[in-house]
C-alpha positions as a printed NumPy array, in Angstrom:
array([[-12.943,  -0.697,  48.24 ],
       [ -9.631,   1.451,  49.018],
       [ -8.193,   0.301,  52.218],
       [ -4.853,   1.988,  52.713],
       [ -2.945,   4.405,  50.491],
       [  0.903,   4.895,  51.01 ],
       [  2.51 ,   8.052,  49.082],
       [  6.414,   9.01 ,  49.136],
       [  7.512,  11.716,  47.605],
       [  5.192,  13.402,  45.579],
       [  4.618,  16.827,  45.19 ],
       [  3.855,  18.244,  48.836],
       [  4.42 ,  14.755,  50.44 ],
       [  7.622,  12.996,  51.708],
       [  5.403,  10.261,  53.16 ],
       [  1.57 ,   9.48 ,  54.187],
       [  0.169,   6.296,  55.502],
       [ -3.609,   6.921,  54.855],
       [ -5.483,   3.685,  56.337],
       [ -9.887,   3.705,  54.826],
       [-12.221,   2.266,  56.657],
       [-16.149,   0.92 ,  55.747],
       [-18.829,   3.52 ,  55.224],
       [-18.411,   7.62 ,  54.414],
       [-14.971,   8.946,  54.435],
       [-15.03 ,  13.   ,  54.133],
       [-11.256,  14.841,  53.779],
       [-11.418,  18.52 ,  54.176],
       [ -9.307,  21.342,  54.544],
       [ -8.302,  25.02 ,  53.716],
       [ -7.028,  25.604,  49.938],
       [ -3.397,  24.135,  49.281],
       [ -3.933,  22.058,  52.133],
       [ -3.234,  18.792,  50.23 ],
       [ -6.254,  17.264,  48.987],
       [ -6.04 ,  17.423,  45.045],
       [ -2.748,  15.885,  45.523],
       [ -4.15 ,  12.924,  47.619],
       [ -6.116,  12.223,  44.812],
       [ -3.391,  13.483,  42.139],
       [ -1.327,  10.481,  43.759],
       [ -4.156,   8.062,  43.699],
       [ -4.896,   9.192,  40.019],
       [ -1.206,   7.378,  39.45 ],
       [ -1.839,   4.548,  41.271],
       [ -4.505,   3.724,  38.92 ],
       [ -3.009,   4.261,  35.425],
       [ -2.848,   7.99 ,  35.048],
       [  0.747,   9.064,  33.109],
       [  3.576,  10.548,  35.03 ],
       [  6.311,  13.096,  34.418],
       [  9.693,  14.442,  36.519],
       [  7.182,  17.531,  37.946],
       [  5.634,  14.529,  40.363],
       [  8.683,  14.248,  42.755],
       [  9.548,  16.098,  45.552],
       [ 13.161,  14.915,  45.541],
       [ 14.12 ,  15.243,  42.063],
       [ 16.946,  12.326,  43.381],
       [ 14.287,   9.868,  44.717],
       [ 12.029,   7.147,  43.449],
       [  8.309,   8.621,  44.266],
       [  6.392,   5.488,  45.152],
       [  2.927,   5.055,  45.538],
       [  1.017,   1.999,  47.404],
       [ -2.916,   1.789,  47.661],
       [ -4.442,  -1.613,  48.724],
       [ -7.638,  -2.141,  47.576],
       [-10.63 ,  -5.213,  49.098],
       [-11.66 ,  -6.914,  45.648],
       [-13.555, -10.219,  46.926],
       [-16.91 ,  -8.754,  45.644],
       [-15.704,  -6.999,  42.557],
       [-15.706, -10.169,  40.588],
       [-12.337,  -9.577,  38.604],
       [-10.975, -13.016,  38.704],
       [-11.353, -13.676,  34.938],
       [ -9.72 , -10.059,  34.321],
       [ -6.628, -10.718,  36.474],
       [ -6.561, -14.805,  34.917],
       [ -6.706, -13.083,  31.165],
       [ -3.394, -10.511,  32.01 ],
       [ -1.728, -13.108,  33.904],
       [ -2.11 , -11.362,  37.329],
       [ -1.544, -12.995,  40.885],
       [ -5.068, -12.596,  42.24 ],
       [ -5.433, -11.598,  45.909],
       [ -8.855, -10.704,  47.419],
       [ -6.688,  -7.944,  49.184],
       [ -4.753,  -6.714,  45.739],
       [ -2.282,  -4.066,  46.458],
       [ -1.002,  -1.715,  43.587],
       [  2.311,   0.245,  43.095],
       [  3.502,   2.493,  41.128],
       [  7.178,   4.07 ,  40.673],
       [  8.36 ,   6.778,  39.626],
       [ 12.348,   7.036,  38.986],
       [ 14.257,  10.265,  38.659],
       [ 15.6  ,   9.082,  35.058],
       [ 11.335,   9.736,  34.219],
       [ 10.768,   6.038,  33.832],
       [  7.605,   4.61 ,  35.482],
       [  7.196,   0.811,  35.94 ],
       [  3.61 ,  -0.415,  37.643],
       [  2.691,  -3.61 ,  39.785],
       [  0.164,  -5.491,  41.142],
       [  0.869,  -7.883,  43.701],
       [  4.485,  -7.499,  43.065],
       [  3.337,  -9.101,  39.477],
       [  4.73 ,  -5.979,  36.689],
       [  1.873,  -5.044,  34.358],
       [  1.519,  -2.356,  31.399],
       [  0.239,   1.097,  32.176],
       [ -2.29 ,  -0.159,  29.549],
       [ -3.301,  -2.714,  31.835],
       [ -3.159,  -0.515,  35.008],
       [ -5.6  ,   1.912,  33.413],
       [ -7.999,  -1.074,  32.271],
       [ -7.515,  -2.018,  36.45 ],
       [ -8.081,   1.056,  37.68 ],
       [-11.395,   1.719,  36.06 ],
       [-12.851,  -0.787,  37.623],
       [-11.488,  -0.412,  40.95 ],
       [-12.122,   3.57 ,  41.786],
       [-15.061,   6.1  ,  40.038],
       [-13.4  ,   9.412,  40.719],
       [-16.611,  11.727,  39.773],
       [-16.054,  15.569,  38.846],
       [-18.633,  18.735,  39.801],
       [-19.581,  18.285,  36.264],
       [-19.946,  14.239,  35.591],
       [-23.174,  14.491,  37.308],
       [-24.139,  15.661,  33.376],
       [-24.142,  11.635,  32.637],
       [-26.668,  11.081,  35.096],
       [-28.936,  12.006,  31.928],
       [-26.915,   9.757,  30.097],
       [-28.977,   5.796,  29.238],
       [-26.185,   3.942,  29.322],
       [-24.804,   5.543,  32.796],
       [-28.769,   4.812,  33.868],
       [-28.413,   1.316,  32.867],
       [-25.411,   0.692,  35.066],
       [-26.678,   2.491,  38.103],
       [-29.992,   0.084,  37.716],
       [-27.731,  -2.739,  37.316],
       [-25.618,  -1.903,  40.389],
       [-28.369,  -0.978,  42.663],
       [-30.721,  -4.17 ,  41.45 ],
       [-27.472,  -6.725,  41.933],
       [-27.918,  -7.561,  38.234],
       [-24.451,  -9.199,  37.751],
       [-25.171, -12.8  ,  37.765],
       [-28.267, -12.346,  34.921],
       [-25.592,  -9.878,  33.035],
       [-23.331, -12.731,  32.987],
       [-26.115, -15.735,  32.305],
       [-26.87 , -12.856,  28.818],
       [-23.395, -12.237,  27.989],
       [-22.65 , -15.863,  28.387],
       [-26.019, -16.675,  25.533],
       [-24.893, -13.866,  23.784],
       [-21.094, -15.188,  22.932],
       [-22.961, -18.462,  22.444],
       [-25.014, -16.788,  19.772],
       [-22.535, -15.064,  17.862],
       [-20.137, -18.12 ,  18.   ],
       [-22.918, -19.957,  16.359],
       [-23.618, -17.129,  14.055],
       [-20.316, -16.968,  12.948],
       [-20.332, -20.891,  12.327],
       [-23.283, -20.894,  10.775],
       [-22.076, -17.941,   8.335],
       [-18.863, -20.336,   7.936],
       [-21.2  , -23.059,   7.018],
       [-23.224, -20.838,   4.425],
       [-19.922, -20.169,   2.644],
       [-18.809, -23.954,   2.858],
       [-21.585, -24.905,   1.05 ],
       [-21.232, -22.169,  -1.193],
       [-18.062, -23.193,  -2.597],
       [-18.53 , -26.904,  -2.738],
       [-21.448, -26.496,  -4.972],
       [-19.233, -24.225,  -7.487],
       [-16.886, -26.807,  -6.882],
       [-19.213, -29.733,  -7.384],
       [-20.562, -28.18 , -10.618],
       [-16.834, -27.341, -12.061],
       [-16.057, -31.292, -11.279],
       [-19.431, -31.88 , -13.083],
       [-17.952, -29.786, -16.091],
       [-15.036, -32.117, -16.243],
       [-16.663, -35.093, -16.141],
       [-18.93 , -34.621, -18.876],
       [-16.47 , -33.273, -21.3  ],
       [-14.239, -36.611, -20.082],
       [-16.984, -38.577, -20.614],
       [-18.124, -36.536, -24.216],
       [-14.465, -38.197, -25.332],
       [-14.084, -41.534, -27.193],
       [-10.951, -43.201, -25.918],
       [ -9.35 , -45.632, -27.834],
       [ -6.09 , -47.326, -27.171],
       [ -3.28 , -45.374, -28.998],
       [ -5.198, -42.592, -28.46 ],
       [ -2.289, -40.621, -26.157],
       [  0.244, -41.143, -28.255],
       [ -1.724, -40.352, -31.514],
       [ -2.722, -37.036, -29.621],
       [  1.103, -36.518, -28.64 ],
       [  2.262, -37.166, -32.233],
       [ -0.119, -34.479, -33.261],
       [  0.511, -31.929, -31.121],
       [  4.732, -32.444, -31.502],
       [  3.26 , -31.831, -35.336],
       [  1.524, -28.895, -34.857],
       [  4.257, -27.235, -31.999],
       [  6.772, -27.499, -35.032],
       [  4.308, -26.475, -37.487],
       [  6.58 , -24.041, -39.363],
       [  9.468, -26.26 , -39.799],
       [  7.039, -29.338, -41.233],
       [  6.306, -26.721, -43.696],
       [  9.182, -24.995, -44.618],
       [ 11.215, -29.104, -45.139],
       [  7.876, -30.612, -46.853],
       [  8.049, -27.48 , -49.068],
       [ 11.923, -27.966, -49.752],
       [ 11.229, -31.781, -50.221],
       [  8.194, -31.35 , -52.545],
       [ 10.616, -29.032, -55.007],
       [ 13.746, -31.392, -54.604],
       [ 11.239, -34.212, -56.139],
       [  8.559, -32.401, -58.352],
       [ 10.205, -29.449, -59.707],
       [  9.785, -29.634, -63.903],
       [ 13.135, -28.641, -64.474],
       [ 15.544, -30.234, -61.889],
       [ 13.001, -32.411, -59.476],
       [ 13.879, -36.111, -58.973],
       [ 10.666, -37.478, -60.055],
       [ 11.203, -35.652, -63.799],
       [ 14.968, -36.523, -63.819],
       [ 14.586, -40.214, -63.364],
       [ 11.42 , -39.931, -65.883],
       [ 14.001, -39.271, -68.126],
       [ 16.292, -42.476, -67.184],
       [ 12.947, -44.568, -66.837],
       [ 12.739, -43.473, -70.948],
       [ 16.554, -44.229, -71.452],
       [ 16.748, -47.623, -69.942],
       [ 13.523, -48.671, -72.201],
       [ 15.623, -47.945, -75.276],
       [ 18.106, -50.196, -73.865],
       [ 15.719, -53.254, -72.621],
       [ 14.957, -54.279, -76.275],
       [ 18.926, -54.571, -76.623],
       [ 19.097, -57.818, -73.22 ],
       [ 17.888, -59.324, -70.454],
       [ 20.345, -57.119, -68.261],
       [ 19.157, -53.914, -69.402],
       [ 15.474, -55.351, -69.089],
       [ 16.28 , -56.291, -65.354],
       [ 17.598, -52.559, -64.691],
       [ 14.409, -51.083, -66.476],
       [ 12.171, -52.923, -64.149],
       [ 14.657, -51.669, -61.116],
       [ 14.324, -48.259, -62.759],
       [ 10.351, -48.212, -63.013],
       [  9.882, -50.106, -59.758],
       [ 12.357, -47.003, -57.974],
       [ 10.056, -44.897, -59.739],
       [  6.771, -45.545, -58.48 ],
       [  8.006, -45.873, -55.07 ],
       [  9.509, -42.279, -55.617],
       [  6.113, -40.71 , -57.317],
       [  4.437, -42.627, -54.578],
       [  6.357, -40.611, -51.525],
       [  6.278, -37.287, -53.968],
       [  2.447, -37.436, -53.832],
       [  2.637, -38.193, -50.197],
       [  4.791, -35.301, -49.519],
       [  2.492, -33.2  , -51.394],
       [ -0.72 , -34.287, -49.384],
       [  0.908, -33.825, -45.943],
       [  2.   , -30.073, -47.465],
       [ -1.451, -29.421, -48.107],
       [ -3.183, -30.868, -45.087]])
């Protein structure tokens, strides 16, 4: 309930000290007599924007005071949740500075003129010839039941269950996805374990596995060396394996002549096996 309203300079008005009591207050008066600028100046008080045309003294502050009776309006949690001074007797200000800047408070506490609007709304219902258009309206129906029926503690008590609910809902949803993912997870794990437990392990097996791969990373130059290797020893014309074939046949000519040739023809054949040996080694590692 509006209790007093204090305006200075605005518009018409250097300064009015308009005090409201309980019950039906009527204001009346001829056209241009002031009335659409009381309510102009309580339109401010209660979030509605500003501009330079609002002062009287162009070189003044325009201030505007109402004090409003909120012990039965219930708007402690609203004042707790802007971090607002709450007074059962809440007065709000507004100012309006010749540079155009407007700053808003409430109980000397500054506030947004977001927050002021919010405020405002649910301090005054300033009602137009044509709002009476929502009275057709179910919603506005719904809150004129409410209000005359004294509905606000079963609102609460439903909008209380109904936060409950949706929290709930919303864990419950959480919950539903949770389980979602750990069964994919569970069945990738699953996966993995099988195919671990599809291997044989064997000790060595790591570094057999690491030998293999270093073999197959440098695949190309195994190749191209085993290649060059298997020529250098099994070429027909100049490879190692037909060159000493031909000393193998030289020192047997000489091993009928001594004992020291026959001891350097046994050197000679045993040097050749070992070399036809690694030639045919060379070639199977070429080929697998």
């Amino acid at each position: 309930m509006l209790i007093n309203l204090s305006i200075k300079n605005y518009a018409l008005i250097d300064n009015l000290n308009v005090n409201f009591t309980g019950g039906f207050t009527t204001i009346t008066g001829e056209t241009g007599a002031g009335k659409s600028i009381l309510l102009g100046g309580l339109s401010l008080v209660l979030g509605k924007r500003a501009d330079m045309s609002s002062l009287k003294n162009k070189d003044s502050r325009c201030i505007i005071e109402a004090v409003f009776d909120i012990k039965n309006y219930n708007l402690e949690s609203f004042f707790i949740e802007h971090d607002l001074e709450f007074d059962s007797n809440t007065i709000v200000r507004r100012e309006i500075h010749p540079s155009g800047k407007s700053r808003a408070f409430v109980n000397d506490s500054p506030l947004t003129l977001d927050i002021l609007t919010q405020l405002g709304k649910r301090l005054v219902d300033i009602h137009s010839q044509h709002q009476t258009l929502q009275l057709t309206e179910h919603d506005f129906q719904l809150k004129l039941i409410d209000a005359f029926a004294d509905n606000t503690k079963i609102l609460n008590a439903y909008k209380n269950k109904l936060t409950k609910y949706k929290t709930t809902l919303q864990e419950f949803d959480e919950l539903i996805e949770f389980q979602k993912n750990a069964i994919k997870e569970h069945d990738y794990n699953t996966f993995l374990l099988n195919e671990l437990d599809a291997i044989y392990l064997e000790e060595g097996l790591q570094e057999k596995l690491e030998d293999q791969f270093q073999q197959l990373n440098n695949v190309e130059t195994v190749l191209e060396n085993l290649s060059k290797g298997n020529h250098l020893l099994s070429d027909e014309q100049i490879g190692i394996v037909s060159l000493l074939q031909e000393l193998k046949l030289t020192s047997g000519k000489l091993s009928v002549i001594g004992n020291k040739f026959g001891n350097l023809k046994e050197r000679i054949d045993s040097v050749f096996i070992e070399l036809k040996d690694i030639a045919e080694e060379i070639q199977t590692l070429q080929d697998s």
